[in-house]
VOGU-3710 file (C-alpha; in Angstrom, 3 decimals, decimal comma):
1> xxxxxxxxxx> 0,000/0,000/0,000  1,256/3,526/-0,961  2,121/5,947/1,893  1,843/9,540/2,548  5,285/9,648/0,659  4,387/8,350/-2,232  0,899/8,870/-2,448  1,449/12,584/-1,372  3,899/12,883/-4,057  1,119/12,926/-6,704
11> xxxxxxxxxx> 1,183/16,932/-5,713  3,368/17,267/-8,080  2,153/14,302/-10,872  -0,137/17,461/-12,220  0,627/19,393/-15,345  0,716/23,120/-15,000  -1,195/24,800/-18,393  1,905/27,133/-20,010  0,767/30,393/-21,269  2,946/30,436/-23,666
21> xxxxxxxxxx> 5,904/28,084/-24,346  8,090/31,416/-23,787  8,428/34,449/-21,870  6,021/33,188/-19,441  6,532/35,512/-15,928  7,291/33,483/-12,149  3,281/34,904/-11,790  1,914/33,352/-14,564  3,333/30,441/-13,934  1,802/30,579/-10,186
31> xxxxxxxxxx> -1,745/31,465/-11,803  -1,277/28,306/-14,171  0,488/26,099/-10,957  -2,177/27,043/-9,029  -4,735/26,266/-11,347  -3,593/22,434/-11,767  -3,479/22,038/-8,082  -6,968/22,715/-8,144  -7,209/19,519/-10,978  -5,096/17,595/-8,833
41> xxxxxxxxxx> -7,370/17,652/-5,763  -10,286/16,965/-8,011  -7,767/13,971/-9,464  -7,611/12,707/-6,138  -10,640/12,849/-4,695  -11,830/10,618/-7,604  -8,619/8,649/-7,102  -7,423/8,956/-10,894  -4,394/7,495/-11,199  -3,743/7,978/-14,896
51> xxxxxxxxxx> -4,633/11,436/-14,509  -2,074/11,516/-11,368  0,611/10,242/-13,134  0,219/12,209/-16,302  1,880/15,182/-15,212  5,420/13,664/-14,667  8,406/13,335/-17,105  9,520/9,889/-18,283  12,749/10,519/-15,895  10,749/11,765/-13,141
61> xxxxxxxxxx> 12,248/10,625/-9,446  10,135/10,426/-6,673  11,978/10,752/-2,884  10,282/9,640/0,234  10,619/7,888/3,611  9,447/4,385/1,828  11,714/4,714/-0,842  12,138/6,208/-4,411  10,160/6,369/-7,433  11,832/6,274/-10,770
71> xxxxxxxxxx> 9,915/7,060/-13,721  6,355/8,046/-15,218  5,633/4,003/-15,114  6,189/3,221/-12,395  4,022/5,959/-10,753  1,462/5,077/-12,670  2,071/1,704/-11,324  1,802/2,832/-7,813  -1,015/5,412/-8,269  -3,338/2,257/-9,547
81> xxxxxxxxxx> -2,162/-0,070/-6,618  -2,852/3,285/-4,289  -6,099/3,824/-5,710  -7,331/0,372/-5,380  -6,741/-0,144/-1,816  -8,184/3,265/-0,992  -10,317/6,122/-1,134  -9,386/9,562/-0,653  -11,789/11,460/1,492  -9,429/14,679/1,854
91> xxxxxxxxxx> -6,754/15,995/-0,127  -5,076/19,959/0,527  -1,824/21,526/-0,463  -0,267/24,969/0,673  2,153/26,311/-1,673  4,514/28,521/0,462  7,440/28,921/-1,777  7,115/29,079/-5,698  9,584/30,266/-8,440  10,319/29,975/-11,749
101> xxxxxxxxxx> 13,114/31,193/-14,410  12,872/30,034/-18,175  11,803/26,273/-18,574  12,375/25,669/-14,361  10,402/25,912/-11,816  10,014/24,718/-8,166  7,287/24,444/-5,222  7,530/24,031/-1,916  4,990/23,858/1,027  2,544/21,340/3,012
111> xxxxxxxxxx> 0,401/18,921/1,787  -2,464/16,627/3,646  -4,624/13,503/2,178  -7,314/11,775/4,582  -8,199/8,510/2,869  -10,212/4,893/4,252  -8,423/1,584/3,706  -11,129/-0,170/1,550  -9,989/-3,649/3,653  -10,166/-2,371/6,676
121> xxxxxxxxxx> -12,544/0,660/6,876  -9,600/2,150/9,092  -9,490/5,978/7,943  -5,676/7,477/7,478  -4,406/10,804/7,978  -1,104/12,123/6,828  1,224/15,056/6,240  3,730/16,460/4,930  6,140/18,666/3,238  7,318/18,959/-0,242
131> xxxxxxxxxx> 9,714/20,280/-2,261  9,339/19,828/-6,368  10,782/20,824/-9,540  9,239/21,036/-12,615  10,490/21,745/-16,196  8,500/23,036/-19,268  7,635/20,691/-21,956  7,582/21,861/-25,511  4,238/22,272/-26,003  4,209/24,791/-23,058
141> xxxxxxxxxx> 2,966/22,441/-20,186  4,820/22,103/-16,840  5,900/18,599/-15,815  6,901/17,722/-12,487  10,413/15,811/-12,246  11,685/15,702/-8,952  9,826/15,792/-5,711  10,724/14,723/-2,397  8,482/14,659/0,581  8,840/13,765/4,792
151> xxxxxxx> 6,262/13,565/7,087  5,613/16,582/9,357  7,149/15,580/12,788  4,693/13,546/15,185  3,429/11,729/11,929  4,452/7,874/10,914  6,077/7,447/7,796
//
């Protein structure tokens, strides 16, 4: 079963709408981060993996206290495993620090998900904080491709 790590790390598995391939400001790129987040927690709370993983690169890496994620598969992979054991219930992210220059651009903040264990009924609360990097794809979207998240202190990993 996926953790807050790795299920957490979906923050970032959204892809943030360009303006323009070029010349796009650190604010619009906010306005169109900002926006996806808002898909994201939709993503989640209907537990779509494919839509969770779609917003990573091929060479995306995934850091976490249960381990590392390499690639868009094998999110995917995890997403679907994730998504059959659960169901979300509660899913919020606070973007404290965002920046970007050119085709970079990085997030940081908190991030919460409430979900039951379908097996169990046993509802699951977890937190954390992030720190991601995305780059800009060439047809102006903004995939994540490193992220790396750890539990807030007081929380299990």
């Amino acid at each position: 079963m996926r953790t807050l790590s790795s299920s957490l790390v979906s923050i970032c598995l959204l892809t943030v709408s360009a303006a323009s391939a070029f010349g796009q400001t650190t604010a619009e790129a906010r306005k169109s981060y900002d926006a996806a987040i808002q898909q994201a927690r939709r993503d989640f709370l209907k537990c779509n993996a494919e839509a969770l993983a779609a917003g990573v690169t091929e060479d995306y890496t995934g850091v976490n206290p249960s381990g590392v994620t390499k690639g868009r598969a094998a999110e995917l992979k995890g997403q679907r495993e994730f998504c059959a054991a659960n169901t979300v219930t509660a899913w919020d992210v606070t973007t404290t620090d965002f920046h970007s220059s050119g085709p970079l651009a990085w997030a940081a903040g908190t991030l919460s998900m409430t979900y039951t264990v379908k097996a169990t009924g046993k509802v699951e609360r977890q937190q954390g904080r992030y720190l991601a990097t995305y780059v800009r794809q060439p047809d102006g979207k903004w995939y994540q491709q490193y992220f790396m998240a750890v539990p807030i202190a007081g929380d299990k990993p």
